[in-house]
SEBA-489478 format. One line per 2 residues: number of its first residue (from 1); for each residue x, y, z of C-alpha. Coordinates in steps of 0.2 Angstrom, whole numbers, plus 5000, padded with zeros to 4 digits. Layout:
% residues N
NUM	X:Y:Z; ...
This chain:
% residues 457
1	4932:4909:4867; 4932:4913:4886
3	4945:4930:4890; 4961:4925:4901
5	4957:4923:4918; 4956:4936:4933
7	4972:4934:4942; 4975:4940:4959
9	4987:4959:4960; 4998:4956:4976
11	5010:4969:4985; 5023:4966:4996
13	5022:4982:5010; 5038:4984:5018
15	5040:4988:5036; 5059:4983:5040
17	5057:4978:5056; 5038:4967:5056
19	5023:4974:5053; 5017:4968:5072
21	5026:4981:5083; 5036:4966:5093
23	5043:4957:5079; 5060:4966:5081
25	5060:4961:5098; 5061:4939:5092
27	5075:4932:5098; 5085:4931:5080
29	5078:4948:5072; 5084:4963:5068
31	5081:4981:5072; 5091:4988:5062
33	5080:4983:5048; 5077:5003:5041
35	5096:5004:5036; 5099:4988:5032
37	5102:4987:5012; 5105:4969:5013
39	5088:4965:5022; 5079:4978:5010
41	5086:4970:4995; 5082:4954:5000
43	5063:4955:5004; 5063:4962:4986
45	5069:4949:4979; 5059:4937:4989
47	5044:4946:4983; 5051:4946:4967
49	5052:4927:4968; 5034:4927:4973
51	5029:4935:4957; 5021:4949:4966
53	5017:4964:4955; 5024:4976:4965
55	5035:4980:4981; 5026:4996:4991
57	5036:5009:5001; 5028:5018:5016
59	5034:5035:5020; 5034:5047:5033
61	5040:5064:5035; 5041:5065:5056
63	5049:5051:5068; 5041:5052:5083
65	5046:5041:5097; 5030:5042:5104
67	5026:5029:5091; 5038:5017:5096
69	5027:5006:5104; 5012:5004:5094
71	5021:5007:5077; 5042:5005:5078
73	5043:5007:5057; 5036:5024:5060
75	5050:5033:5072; 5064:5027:5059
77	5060:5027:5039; 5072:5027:5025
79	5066:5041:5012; 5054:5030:4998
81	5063:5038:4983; 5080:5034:4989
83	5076:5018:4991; 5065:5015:4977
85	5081:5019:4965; 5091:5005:4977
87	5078:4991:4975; 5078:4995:4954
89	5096:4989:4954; 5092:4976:4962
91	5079:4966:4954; 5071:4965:4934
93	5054:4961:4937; 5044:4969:4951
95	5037:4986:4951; 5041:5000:4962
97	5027:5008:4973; 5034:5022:4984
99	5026:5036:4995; 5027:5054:4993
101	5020:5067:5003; 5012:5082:4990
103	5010:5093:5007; 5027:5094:5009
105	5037:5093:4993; 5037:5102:4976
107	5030:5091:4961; 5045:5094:4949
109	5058:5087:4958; 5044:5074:4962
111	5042:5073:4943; 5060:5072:4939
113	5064:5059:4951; 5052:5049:4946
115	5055:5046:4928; 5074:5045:4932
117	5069:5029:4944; 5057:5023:4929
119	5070:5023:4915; 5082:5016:4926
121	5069:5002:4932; 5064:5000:4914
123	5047:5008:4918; 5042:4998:4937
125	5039:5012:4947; 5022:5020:4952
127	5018:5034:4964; 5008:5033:4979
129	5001:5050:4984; 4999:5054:5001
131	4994:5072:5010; 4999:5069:5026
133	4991:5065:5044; 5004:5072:5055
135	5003:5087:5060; 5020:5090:5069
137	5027:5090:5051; 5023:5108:5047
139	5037:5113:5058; 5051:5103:5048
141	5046:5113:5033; 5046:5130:5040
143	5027:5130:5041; 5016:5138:5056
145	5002:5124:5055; 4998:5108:5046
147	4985:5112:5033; 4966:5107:5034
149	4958:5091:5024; 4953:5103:5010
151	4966:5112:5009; 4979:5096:5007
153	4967:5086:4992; 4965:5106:4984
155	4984:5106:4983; 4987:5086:4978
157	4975:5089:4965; 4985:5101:4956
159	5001:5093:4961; 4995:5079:4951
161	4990:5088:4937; 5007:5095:4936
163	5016:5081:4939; 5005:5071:4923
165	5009:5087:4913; 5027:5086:4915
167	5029:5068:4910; 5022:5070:4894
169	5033:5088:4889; 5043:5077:4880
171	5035:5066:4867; 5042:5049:4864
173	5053:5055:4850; 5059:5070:4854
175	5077:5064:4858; 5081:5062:4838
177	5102:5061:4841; 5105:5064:4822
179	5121:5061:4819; 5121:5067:4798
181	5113:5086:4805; 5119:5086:4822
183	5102:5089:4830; 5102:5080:4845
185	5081:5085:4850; 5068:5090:4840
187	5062:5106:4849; 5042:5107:4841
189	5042:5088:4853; 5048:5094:4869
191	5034:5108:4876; 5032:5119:4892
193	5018:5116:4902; 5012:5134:4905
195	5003:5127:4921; 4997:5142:4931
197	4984:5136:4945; 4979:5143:4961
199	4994:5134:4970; 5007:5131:4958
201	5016:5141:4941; 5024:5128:4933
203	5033:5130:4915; 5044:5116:4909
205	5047:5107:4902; 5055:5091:4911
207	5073:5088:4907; 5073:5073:4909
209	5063:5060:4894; 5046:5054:4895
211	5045:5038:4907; 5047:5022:4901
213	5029:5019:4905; 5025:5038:4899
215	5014:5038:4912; 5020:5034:4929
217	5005:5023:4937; 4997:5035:4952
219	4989:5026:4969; 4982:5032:4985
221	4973:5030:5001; 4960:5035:5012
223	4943:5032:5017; 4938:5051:5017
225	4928:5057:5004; 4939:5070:4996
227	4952:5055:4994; 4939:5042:4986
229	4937:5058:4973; 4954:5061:4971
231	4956:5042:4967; 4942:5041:4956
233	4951:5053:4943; 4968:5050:4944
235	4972:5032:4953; 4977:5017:4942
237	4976:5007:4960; 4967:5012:4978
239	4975:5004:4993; 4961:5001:5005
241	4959:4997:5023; 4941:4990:5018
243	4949:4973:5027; 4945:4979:5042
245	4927:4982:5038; 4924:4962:5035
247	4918:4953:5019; 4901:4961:5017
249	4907:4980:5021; 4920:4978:5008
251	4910:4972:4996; 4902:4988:4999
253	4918:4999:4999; 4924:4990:4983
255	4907:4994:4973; 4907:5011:4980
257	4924:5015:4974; 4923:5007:4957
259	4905:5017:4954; 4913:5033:4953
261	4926:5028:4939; 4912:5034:4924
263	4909:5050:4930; 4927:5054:4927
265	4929:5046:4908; 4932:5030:4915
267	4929:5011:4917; 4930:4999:4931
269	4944:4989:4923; 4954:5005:4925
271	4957:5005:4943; 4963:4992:4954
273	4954:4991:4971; 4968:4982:4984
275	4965:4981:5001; 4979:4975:5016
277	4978:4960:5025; 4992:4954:5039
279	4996:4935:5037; 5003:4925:5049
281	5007:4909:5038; 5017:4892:5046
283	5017:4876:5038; 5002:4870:5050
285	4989:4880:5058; 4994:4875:5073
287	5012:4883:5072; 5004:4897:5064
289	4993:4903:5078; 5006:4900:5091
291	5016:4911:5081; 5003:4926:5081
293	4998:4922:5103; 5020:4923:5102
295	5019:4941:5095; 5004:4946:5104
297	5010:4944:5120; 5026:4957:5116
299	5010:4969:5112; 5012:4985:5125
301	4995:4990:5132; 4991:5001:5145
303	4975:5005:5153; 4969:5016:5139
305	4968:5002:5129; 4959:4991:5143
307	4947:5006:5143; 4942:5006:5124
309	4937:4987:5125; 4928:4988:5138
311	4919:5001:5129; 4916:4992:5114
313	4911:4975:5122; 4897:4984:5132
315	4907:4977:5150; 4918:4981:5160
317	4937:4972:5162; 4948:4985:5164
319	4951:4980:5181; 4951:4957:5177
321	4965:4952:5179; 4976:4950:5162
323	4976:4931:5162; 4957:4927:5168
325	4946:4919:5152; 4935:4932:5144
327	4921:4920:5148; 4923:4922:5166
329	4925:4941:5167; 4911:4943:5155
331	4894:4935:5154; 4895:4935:5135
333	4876:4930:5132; 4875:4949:5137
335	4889:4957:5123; 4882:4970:5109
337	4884:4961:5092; 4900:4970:5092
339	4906:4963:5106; 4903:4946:5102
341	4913:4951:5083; 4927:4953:5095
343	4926:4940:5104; 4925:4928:5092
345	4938:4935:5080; 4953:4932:5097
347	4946:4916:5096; 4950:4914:5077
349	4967:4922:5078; 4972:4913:5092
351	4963:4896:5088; 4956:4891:5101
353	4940:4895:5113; 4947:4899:5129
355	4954:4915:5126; 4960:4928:5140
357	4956:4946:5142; 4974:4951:5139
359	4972:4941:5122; 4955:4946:5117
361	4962:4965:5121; 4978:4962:5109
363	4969:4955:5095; 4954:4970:5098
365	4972:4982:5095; 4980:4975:5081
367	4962:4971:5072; 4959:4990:5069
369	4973:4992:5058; 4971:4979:5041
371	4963:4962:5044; 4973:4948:5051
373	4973:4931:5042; 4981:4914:5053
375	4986:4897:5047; 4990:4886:5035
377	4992:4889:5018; 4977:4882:5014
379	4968:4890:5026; 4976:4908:5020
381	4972:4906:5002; 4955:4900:5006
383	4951:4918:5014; 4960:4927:5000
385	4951:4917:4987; 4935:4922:4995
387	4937:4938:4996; 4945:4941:4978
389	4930:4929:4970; 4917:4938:4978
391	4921:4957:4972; 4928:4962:4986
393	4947:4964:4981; 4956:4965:4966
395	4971:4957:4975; 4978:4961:4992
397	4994:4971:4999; 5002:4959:5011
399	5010:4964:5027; 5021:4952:5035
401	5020:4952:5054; 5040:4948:5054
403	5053:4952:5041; 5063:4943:5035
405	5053:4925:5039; 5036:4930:5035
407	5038:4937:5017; 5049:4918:5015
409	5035:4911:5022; 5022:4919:5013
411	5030:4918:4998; 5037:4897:4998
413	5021:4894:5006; 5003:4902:5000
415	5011:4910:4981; 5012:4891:4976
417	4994:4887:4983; 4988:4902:4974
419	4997:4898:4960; 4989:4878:4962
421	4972:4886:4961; 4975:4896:4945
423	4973:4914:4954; 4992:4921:4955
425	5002:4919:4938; 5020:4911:4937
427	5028:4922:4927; 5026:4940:4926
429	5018:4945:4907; 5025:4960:4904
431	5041:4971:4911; 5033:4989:4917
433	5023:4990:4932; 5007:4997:4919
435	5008:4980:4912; 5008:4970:4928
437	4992:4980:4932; 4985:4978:4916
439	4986:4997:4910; 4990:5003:4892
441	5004:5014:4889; 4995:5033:4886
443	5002:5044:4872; 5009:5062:4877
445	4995:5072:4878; 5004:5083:4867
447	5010:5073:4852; 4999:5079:4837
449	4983:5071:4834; 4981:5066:4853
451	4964:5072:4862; 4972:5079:4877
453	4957:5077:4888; 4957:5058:4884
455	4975:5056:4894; 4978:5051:4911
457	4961:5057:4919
């Protein structure tokens, strides 16, 4: 008999005020989205609703209002643990993804938070590992300089070792409350560590219980090679930019980072490969693409940015005025291959031919960061239906351009599609976050009998 079908893994990426840098600035939104418990709580529970498998929360150790413009949710971010524990009280179903920065903390609070937020989630919560990019953030932690590639993935990696280490100390029966002998733990069942590695001397044990899922699920990032390594032995899911690189490079990226799996002790079904994908989702494509030309034009751009595009179109029209067609500013029969992508991708977001330079330069902005889906419902799950049947995704982190409306209108709108076409489940299967991505539960590498080098990487 035929196995179950492949369904489609979808996130929910939370950035409180839109993931498009003017949302906030709609007549009706709120900026105030980073503090706002009731908004948080409630694109939760809309994603929740959606069945997705997993809520994700970005994190960031600097605000820097130098970012303001390009990336508002950047210069204000509530701390990814704090509100991990928040949403958990909040909701039953979804898991829990949240951010922490192994440059810049110490992996046995990391450790102990962590499995306090699983048992109190009843095991939904997984741990993305990030090293850091900003550089200013050496100085909030009493350092002189931000350390160098090498030097961060040397220092993750041990982290995570400790970090797996310390969730299985305790086996899953070592609490024994006996009430007849009075023993409340069985001591040969809770172990130190004994970790001694170039960075870190780590005893143990935990004092807090083995995690609900006894292995918390680990994700990261990154397109560098030290972090397609790093994901390769330890990540149950890799979040990928590969969206950006269009259908047939991600294909590419997606084989690429499934083919290092084996070398590490482990199969292709073993790590999720999800990349992120911005969608601008109205009832009709029509309304969805004014939506997106809407936000667009609440982009700030300078001459910097004028610059760059003129640079990757192969002309010149960083002096055209903002308003004048590309195709009468640019003789496009003459643009590089690369400059016709361009081109031709403003024309797609916006839905329509004539295009401006001021238009063709926003969407040239925005497209650098994840790839950009407009229009109907149908029209969205068609692209995500072709890019998950055609082994270039695993499922998709979705970033809505606006919050609240555009997780509603994501979730009331495509999920059911998705759902129509047999790709996205109705009900979630199982209750921990390793279950909705299809992961066993791991003994404690220490429990007797267990091959320690056969656990979690």
């Amino acid at each position: 008999m035929p196995g179950p079908a492949r369904r489609m893994h979808l996130g929910l990426t939370i950035w409180p005020t839109g993931f498009h840098p003017g949302a906030w600035r709609l007549p009706g939104s709120r900026s105030d989205g980073n503090s706002n418990p009731r908004l948080l709580q409630q694109a939760a529970r809309t994603a929740e609703r959606g069945r997705f498998d997993f809520f994700f929360i970005g994190d960031r150790v600097v605000g820097l209002t130098t970012s303001q413009f390009a990336a508002p949710n950047e210069v204000l971010r509530p701390e990814a643990l704090t509100l991990a524990a928040n949403i958990a009280g909040i909701t039953e179903h979804i898991g829990l993804i949240t951010t922490v920065n192994t440059t810049y903390s110490e992996p046995y609070n990391v450790a102990r938070a962590a499995a306090t937020i699983d048992h109190l989630s009843g095991g939904r919560v997984g741990l993305n590992i990030v090293t850091g990019k900003n550089v200013e953030a050496a100085r909030n932690f009493g350092r002189e300089q931000h350390w160098d590639n090498a030097h961060r993935y040397d220092w993750a990696t041990e982290y995570i070792q400790v970090l797996q280490l310390l969730w299985d100390s305790w086996e899953d029966d070592a609490r024994v409350a006996d009430p007849v002998t009075g023993r409340f733990v069985d001591p040969d069942r809770v172990h130190t560590i004994d970790f001694h590695g170039k960075f870190f001397s780590v005893d143990g044990p935990l004092n807090v219980e083995r995690p609900v899922q006894g292995q918390i699920p680990i994700i990261n990032a990154g397109a560098s090679e030290r972090s397609r390594e790093l994901g390769a032995q330890y990540s149950d899911l890799r979040f990928t930019n590969s969206s950006t690189l269009g259908l047939e490079g991600a294909r590419r990226y997606y084989d690429d980072l499934k083919s290092r799996l084996p070398r590490y002790g482990r199969s292709v079904s073993d790590q999720l490969i999800v990349p992120g994908v911005a969608v601008y989702v109205e009832e009709s494509g029509r309304a969805a693409h004014e939506a997106y030309a809407t936000l667009q034009a609440l982009l700030e751009t300078g001459p910097v940015h004028r610059a760059r595009l003129s640079e990757a179109l192969g002309v010149a029209v960083t002096d055209a005025a903002p308003d004048a067609p590309i195709g009468e500013v640019a003789d496009l029969a003459l643009l590089s291959d690369e400059g016709l992508r361009i081109v031709g991708s403003a024309r797609e977001l916006y839905g329509r031919e004539r295009v401006t330079v001021a238009e063709v330069n926003a969407s040239f902005i925005r497209g650098g960061l994840f790839k950009e889906v407009v229009g109907s419902p149908t029209q969205v799950a068609d692209v995500l239906e072709e890019w998950f049947s055609s082994g270039a995704a695993d499922g998709f982190m979705i970033f809505p351009p606006t919050v609240p409306h555009g997780v509603e209108a994501f979730v009331d709108l495509v999920v059911p599609e998705l759902q129509r076409r047999g790709l996205h489940h109705r009900d979630y299967a199982g209750t921990t976050l390793r279950e909705h991505f299809g992961l066993p539960r791991p003994p404690s590498r220490f429990a007797t009998g267990v091959d320690a080098g056969a656990v979690a990487g």
